[in-house]
N, C-alpha and C positions, 0 to 999 in steps of 0.2 A: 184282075187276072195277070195284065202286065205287069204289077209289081211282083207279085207269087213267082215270075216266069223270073225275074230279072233277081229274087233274094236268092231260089235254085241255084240259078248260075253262079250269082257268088259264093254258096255254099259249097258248089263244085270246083270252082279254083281255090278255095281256101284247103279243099279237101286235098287237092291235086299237088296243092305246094308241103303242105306238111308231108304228105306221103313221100315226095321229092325228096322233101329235106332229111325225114328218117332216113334216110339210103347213106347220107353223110353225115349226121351228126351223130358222137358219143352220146347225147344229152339223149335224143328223141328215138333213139333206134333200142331205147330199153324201155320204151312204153309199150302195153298191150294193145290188141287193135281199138280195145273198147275207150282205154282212156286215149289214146290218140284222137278217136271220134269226140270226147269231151272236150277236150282241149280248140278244135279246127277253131269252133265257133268265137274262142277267144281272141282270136288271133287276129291281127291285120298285116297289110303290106306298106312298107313305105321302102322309099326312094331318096337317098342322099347325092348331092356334087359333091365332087372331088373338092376335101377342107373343111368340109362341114361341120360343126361342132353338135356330137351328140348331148352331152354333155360335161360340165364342169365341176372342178373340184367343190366342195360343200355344198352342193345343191342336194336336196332330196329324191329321193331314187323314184322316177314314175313309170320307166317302161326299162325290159328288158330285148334284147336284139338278138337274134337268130339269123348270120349273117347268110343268103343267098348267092350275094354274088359280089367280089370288090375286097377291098381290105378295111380293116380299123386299128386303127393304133391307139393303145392303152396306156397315160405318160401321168409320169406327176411331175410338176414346176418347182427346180430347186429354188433356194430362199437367192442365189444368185442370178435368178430367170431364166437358168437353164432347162432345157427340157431333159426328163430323163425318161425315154419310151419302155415300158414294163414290158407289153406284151404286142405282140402283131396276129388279130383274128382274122383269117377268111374264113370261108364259103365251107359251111358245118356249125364254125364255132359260135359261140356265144357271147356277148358282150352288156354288161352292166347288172350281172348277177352277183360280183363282188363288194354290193351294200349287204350282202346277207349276213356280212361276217363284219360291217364296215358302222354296228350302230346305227344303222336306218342314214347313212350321211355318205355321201359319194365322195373318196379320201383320193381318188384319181379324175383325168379329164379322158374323153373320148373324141375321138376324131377319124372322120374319113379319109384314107389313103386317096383312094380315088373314087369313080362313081363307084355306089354300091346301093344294093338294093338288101330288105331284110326283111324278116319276118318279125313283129312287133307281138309283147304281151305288155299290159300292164303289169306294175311291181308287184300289186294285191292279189293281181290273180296269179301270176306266179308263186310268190312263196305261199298262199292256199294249195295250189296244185302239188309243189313239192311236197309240202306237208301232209294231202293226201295220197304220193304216191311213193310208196317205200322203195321202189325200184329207183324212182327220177331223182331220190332223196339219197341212197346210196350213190348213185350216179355223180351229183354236184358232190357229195366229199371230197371220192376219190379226182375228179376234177378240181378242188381247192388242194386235194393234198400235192397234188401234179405240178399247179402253178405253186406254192410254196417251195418244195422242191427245187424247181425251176430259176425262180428268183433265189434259192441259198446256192443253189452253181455259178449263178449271176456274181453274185459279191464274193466266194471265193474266188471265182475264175477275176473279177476287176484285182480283188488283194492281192492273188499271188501269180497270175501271169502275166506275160510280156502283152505288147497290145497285137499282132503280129498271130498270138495265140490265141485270143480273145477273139479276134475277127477270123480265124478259119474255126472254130466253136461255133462262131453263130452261122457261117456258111454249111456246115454240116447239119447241123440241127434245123438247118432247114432247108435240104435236098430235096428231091422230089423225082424218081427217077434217075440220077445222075446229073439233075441241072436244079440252081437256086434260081429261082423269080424273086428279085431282091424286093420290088414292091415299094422301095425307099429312095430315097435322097440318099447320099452319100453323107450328107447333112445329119439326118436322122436314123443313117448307120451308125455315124459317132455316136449317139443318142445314146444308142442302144449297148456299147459294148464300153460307154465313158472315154473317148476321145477326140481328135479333131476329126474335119471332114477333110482336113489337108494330107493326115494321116492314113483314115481311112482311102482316099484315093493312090496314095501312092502305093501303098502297100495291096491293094486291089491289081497294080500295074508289076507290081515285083513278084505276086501269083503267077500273072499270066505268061511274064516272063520265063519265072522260072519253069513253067510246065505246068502245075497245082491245075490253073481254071483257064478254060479257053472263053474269049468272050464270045458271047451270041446276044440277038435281037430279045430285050426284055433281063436277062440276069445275066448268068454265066452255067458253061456245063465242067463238071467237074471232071477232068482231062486225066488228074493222076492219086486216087483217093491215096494210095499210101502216102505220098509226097504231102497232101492238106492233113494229113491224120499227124504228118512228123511235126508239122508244123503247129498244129490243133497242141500237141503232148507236151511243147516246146524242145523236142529232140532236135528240129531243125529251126534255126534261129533267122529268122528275117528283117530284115531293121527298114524302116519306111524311110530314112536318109542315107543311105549308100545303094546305088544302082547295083541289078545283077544282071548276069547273065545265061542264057540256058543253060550254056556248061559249065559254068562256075559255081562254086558251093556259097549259100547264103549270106550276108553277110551278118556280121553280132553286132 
């Protein structure tokens, strides 16, 4: 009887979390109630620290992650041991469904921002579920075509823009109300746009300067979006080694 009492209740929070999480994820929020109900039972929860390693490059794809709460950063390791961070998942997103398209072989590493908590499937039972469900199955396309997409803005925006422009790009692209939650190292901001973290901090300080981003507790709020859009287009030219000032024009 107490086990019966005690599987319930975990049928009920697993029930409680997928429902949750349909409210925020692309993925889940184009399932029917019925296959959501298919799905609960597969599911589990786990819990990462901050650094965690989900997984690693060439390893074989065992679970996929439906993040709740926290971040994850998606990197692959150049041949000079640089990190180069792809993608940054929270709370909705999905992480380690890019073996689907990857030859059964994980061609990037995974790693926890900070604590995060997730919703777990196995790889098996995921791509069976996708495959039965045409909706989940149109769903990760346009999601691979998105990140595709995403990463060719990437390498044009690394080819042909200044770095100055490249970092109010990724500060736009991920606003959130009028304020980015950087969720990164300044470290792994270079990472992410191909520069230094020397750069990246100064030119964070010659934003704030000049008006673009006031700083706040956790990221920054975006103080003057035309002035990061001029900057974002390369209209306005910022340079991370010559100081500015509020009233002074940028410097080249």
């Amino acid at each position: 009887m107490t086990a019966n009492v005690s599987q319930r209740g975990k049928t009920a929070f697993k029930r409680s979390i997928a429902w949750y999480l349909r409210q925020w994820s692309r993925i889940l929020n184009v399932l029917t109630d019925e296959e959501l109900e298919r799905l609960i039972p597969l599911l589990s929860e786990r819990s990462f620290r901050s650094r965690f390693q989900l997984f690693s490059t060439g390893e074989p794809p065992e679970r996929v992650y439906l993040i709740l709460k926290g971040r994850v950063k998606v990197y692959q390791v150049a041949e000079n041991g640089k990190e180069v961070i792809l993608d940054v998942v929270s709370r909705g997103g999905i992480v380690g469904d890019w073996a689907i398209v990857e030859n059964g072989e994980r061609t990037a590493c995974a790693q926890a921002i900070d604590d995060t908590v997730a919703v777990t499937i196995s790889w098996e039972d995921f791509t069976y579920f996708v495959q039965q469900s045409p909706r989940l199955g149109f769903a990760m396309v346009e999601l691979m075509a998105r990140r595709l997409a995403g990463m060719q803005r990437t390498m044009m925006s690394l080819v042909s823009k200044p770095v100055s422009a490249r970092l109010a790009d990724f500060l736009i692209a991920r606003e959130e109300d009028g304020t980015v939650a950087l969720g990164l190292t300044h470290a792994e901001l270079a990472q992410s746009i191909g520069t230094s973290r020397e750069t990246v901090t100064a030119l964070l300080s010659r934003f704030v300067t000049l008006g673009a981003l006031a700083s706040q507790q956790g990221g920054y709020r975006i103080a003057d979006p035309g002035l990061l859009a001029g900057i974002a287009s390369g209209e306005v030219a910022v340079s991370p080694r010559h100081p500015v000032t509020a009233s002074a024009p940028a410097a080249g």
